[in-house]
N, C-alpha and C positions, 0 to 999 in steps of 0.2 A: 541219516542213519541214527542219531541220538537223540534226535527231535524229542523234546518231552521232558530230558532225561532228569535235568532240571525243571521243577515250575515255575517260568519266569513270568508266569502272567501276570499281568497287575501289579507288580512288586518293583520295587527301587530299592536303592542306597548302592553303596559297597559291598556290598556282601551278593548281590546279586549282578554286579559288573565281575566281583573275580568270579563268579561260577560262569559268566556266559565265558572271560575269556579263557578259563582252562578250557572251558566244552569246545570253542575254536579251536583252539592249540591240538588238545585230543584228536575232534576230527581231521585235521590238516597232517597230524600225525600219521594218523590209519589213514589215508592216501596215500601220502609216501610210503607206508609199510604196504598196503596192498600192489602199487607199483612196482614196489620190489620182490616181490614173491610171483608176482606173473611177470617177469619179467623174462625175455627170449634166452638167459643165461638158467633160469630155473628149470631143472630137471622134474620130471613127474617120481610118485611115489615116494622113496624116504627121503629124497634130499629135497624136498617143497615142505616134508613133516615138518626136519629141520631147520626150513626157513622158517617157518610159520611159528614153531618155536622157538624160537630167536629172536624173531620180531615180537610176539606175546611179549618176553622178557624185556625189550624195548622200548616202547609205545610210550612208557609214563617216561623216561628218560628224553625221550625227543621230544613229547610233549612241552615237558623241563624247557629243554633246549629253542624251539621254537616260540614260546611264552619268553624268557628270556631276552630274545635276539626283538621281540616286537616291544617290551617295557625300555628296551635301551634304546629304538628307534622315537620313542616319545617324548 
């Protein structure tokens, strides 16, 4: 889904390890948030809006959170 979003082509150091692992984090994020919004308790029409924005305002925080919880597995 972000393929690209960074160029990581050809490129090293640090600066290009923290971009790949926020863009993991990111993605792993929007999985869980897209699970959650299709999930068999989501209603169709306004109450999926407001999941969908709820999770919008989420993503970078669980992001946070999953980046996090893998730096303290290391």
């Amino acid at each position: 889904m972000l393929e690209g979003y960074f160029d990581l082509d050809g490129t090293t150091g640090p600066d290009v390890s923290e971009n790949r692992k926020r863009l993991l984090a990111v993605q792993a994020a929007l999985e869980i948030s897209k699970a959650s919004v299709s999930a068999s308790t989501a209603n169709s029409g306004i109450r999926s809006q407001m999941d969908l924005r709820n999770v919008a305002q989420e993503v970078a925080s669980l992001a946070d959170a999953i980046q996090d919880a893998l730096e303290g597995a290391e």
